[in-house]
N, C-alpha and C positions, 0 to 999 in steps of 0.2 A: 185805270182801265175804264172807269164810268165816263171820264173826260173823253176818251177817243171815242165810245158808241155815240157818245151826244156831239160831238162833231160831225159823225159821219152822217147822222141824224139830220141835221143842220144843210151840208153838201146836198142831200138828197131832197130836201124842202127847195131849194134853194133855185135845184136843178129843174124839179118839177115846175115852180115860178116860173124861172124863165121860159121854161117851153112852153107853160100853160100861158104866157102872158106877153111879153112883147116879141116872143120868137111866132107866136101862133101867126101875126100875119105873113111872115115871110115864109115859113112853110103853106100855110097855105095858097100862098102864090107862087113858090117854088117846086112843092112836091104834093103828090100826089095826096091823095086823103087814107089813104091805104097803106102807107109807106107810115105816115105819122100815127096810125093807127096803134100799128105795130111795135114802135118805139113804147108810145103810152104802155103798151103791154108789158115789156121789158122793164120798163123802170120800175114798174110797178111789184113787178116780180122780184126785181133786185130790192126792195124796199122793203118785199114781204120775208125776204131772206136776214135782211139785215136785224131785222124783228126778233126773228126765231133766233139770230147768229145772239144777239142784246138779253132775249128772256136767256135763256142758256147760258149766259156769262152769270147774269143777276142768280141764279139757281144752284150753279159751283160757286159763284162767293159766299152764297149764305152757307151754304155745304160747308167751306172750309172755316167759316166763322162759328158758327157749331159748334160746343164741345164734344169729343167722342164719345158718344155711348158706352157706359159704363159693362163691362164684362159681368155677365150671370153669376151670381154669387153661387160657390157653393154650397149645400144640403148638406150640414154639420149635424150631428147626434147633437141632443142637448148635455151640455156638459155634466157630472155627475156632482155633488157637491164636496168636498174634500170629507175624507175621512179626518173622525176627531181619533184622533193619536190616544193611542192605549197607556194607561199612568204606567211613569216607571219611578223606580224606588220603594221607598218606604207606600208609598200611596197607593199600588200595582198590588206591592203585596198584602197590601190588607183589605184592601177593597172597600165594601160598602162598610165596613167595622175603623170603628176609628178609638187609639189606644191614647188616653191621657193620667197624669197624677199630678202630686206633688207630694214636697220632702218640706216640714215643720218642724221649726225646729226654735227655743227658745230658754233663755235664760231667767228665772225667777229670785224677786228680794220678798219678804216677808218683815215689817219692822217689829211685829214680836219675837223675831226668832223663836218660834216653836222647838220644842225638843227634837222630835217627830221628824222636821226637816219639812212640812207638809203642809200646806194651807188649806184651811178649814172651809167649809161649803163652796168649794171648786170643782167642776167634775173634770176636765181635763189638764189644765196648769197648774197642775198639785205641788208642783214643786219650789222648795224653799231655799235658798242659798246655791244654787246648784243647776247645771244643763238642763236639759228635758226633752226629749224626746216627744212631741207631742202627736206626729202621725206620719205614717209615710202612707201614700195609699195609690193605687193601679186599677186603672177605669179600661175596661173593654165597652163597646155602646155603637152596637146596631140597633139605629130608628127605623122603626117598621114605615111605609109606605106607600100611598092607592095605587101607584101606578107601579113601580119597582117591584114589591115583596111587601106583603103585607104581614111577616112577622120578622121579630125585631130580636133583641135580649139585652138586659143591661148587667155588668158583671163588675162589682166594687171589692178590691180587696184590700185591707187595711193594718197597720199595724203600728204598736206605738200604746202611750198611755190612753189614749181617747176612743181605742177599740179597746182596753179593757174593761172602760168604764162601759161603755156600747154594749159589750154583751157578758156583761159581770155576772147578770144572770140567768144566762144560760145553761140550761140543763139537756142532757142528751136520752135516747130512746130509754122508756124505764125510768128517768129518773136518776141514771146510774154512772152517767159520763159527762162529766162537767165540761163546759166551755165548746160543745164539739164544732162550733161553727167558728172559732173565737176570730177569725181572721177573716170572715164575710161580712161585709157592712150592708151590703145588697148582692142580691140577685133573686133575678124575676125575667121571664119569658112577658115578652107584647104581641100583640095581634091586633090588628086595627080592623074591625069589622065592618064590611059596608053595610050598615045600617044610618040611615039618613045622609050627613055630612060627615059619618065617622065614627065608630064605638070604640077606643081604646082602652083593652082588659088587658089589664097585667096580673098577673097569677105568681108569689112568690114572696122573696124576703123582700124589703122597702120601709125605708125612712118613714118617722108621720109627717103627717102635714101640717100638723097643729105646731104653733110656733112661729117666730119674726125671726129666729136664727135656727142656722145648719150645723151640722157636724164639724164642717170643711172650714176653716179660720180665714181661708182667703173669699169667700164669698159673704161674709159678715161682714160687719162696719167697724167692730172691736175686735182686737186679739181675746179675750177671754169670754167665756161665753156669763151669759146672764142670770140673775138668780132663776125665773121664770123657765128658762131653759134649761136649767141642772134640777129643778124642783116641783118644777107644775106638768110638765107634759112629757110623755114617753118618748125613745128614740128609737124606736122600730116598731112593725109587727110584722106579722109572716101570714099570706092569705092571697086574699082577690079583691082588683079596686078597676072599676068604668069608670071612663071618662069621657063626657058627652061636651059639645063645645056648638052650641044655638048661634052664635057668632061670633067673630072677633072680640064680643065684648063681653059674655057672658058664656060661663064653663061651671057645668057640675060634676061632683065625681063620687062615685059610692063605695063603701067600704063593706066589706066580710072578711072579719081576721079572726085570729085565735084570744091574742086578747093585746098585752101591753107588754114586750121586752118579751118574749117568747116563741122562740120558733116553736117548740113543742106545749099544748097547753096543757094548763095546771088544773084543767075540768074542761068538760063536755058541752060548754055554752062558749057562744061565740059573742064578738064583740059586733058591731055596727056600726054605724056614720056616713057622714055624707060631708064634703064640702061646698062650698058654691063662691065663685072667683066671679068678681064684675070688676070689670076694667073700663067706663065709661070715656075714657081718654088718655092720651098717654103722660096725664102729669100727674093721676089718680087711681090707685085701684084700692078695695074693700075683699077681706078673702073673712070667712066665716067656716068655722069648722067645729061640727059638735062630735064624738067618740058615745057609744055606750054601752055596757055590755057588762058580765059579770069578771070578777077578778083576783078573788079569793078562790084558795087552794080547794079543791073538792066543793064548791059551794056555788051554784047555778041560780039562787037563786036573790041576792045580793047585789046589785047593779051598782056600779061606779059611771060616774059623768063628768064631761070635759067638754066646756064652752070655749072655743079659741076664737078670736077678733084680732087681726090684723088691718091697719090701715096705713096708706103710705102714699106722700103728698110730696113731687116734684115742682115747685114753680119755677123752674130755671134747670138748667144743666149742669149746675153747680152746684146747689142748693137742696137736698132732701130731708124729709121728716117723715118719722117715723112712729106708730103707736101699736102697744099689744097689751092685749086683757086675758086674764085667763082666769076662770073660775070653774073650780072642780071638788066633787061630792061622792064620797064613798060611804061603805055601810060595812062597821068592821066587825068579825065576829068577836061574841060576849069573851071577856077576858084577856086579851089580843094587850101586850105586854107593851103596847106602845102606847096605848091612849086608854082615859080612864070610863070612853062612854063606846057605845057601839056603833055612832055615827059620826064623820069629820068633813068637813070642809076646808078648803083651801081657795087662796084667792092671790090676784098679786096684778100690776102695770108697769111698762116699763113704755118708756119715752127717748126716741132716739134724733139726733140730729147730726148731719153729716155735710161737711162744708169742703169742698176738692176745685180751686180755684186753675187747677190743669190737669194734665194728666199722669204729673208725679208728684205731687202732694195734696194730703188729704186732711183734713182735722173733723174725729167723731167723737160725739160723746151721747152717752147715756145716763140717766136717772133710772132708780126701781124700789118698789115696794111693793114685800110680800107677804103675806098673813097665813102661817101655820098652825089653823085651830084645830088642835088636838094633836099635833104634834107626829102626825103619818107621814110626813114627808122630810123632816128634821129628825125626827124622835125628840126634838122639842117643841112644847107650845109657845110660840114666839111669834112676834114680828120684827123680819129683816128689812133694808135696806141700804144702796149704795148707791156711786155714782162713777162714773169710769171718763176719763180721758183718755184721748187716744192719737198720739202722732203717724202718719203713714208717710213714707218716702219709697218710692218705685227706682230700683236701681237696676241699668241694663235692663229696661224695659220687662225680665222676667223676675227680678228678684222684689218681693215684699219686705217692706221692713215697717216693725211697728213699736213704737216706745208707749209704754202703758202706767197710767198711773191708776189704783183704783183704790177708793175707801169702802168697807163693810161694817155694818152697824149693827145691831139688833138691842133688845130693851130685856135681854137676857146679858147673864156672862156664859157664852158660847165657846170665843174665839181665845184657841191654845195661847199660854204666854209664857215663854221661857220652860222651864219644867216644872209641871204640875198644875200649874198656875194658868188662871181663865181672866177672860177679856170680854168687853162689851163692843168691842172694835178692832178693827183690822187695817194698816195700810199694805198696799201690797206694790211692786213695781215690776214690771216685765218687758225684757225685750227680747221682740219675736222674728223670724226669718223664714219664710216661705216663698219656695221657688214651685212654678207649675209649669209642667210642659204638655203639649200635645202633637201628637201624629199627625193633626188639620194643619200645623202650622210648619212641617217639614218641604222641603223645596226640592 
């Protein structure tokens, strides 16, 4: 199309030429000057036409060269975001509470073969030649909240040889009903206060703090618990405990109980303490815990103390160590059938190392030694110790399995031997089987 306007472009320059140029003499020797006047006018016209005919085409080419104009979008509501879908199952129905346990369960050797059937300064693997039962236990555990609900409750119930020994001596209202709690290992109400970054008061029964080892066999490093742990520090008290947390690295937390192993107390004075946890990194933490408070029967005025030190050293993922001290002072009343002065102390360390080259096998062992001057914690004045190996093998990711060798020693003859007959030593051998489930981990 551009070629024919520039043609006719061309025709019409072409035309004019001629007429402007070698026609002009013979018009004007042939016609009039008014006649050729007129022409000029025309062509000129027709030239001014061809113009307009030429922008006009150039105008519709660009037109149809053009993309079309995109159609007006339309005015959508902003979409809403997807609802998150309501839990169903097990998760629906428990909601913010989430239900866990496990089932412990263990075979015991004894190479003195005690009469008794019973292994000597054990509090929960008491068993000699024979099954055991070591705990079954059912955790309900709503954590309180800032944003959610800011109270909580934690409910442990247990059963087995190691809630006997847990709440052996428990006495109920009066004085008159033994055991009445014997199947609560915990419970306690939380509230997380907005005071600063957080007040967390629990009010109720609860484990101590004092101690490198738990009730629970699967959160220890050892199947059997430690002499330090069966002999230097209590496994419960029943009361009210803050817990304040300045940062990530550093948490304090305070105590007011009734006393040591007592939900109901044996006098009108209360115990005290305080912890304080520094974690300055995650291959390092330091926890310190003292207890103090009076302890004896009817007697307020007689104070018992309990220093606890834990310290525990990560340099690798694979690699931990572990360290506990425990040194504790009682004032016992004049005559008290267990010891021959009215003052005792105890004291004891234990040393742990723990080596788990994946995530189904483990190798731990400990060292211990403990000193019972005055003999309140044995009913003999002795010094113990041992040292425990410890195989772990993880089967079907929820089953624990643990092969235990352990030797016990003291500079006394303590330890039962066949019938009648006492021993300066103990080997003992165990293997243990604990499986733990949770409701977190249901699909």
């Amino acid at each position: 199309m551009k070629c024919v306007f520039r043609w006719r472009v061309l025709v019409v320059a072409v035309t004019l030429g001629i007429v402007c140029g070698s026609g002009n003499l013979a018009l004007a020797q042939t016609e009039p000057a008014a006649d050729l006047s007129g022409r000029i006018d025309s062509l000129e016209k027709q030239l001014a036409d061809l113009r307009s005919q030429m922008e006009a085409q150039k105008a519709a080419a660009a037109a149809a060269a053009a993309p079309a104009p995109a159609p007006a979008a339309a005015v959508l509501p902003a979409a809403a975001p997807p609802a998150t879908p309501a839990p169903t199952g097990l998760a629906g129905l428990l909601g913010p509470t989430t239900l866990s346990g496990f089932v412990d369960v263990y075979y015991g050797y004894n190479s003195n073969q005690p009469a008794g059937r019973t292994t000597a300064f054990r509090n929960f693997d008491i068993n000699s030649s024979q099954f055991g039962l070591n705990m079954i236990e059912l955790v309900a555990d709503k954590a309180p909240d800032a944003t959610a609900s800011r109270l909580g409750y934690h409910i442990a119930l247990g059963f087995g040889q190691a809630m006997n020994a847990v709440n052996a001596t428990e006495i109920g209202p009066g004085g008159t009903e033994l055991n009445f709690d014997q199947y609560l290992k915990e419970g306690y109400l939380e509230y997380l206060a907005p005071v600063g970054k957080g007040l967390q008061i629990n009010v109720g029964k609860f484990v101590t703090p004092a101690g490198a080892e738990v009730i629970e066999t699967k959160d220890n490093w050892n199947y059997s618990r430690g002499l330090l742990f069966a002999l230097a520090i209590p496994y419960f008290h029943f009361g009210a405990s803050a817990k304040y947390a300045f940062n990530p690295k550093f948490a304090v937390t305070g105590y007011l109980v009734n006393g040591w192993n007592n939900s109901v107390d044996n006098n009108s004075g209360k115990t005290t303490g305080f912890t304080a946890a520094w974690t300055p990194n995650a291959k390092f933490s330091l926890i310190q815990n003292y207890l103090v408070g009076p302890e004896q029967t009817n007697d307020n005025g007689d104070f018992r103390h309990l220093f606890d030190t834990v310290a525990t050293y990560s340099p690798n993922a694979k690699l931990s160590f572990m360290a506990n001290y425990d040194y504790g002072k009682d004032h016992v009343p004049s005559g008290s059938p267990l010891i021959g002065s009215t003052s005792a102390h105890w004291s004891g360390i234990a040393g742990y190392i723990k080596y788990a080259p994946n995530d189904k096998w483990a190798l731990a062992t400990r060292g211990e030694y403990f000193s019972d001057n005055g003999g309140t914690q044995t009913l003999t004045a002795q010094k113990l110790s041992e040292f425990t190996f410890t195989l772990q093998r993880m089967l079907a990711s929820k089953l624990m399995t643990r092969l235990e060798f352990r030797r016990d020693m003291s500079d006394h003859d303590v330890f039962p031997y066949r019938t009648g007959l006492l021993k300066d030593a103990q080997n003992t051998v165990t293997l243990g089987m604990v499986y733990a489930f949770s409701s977190a981990d249901a699909k």
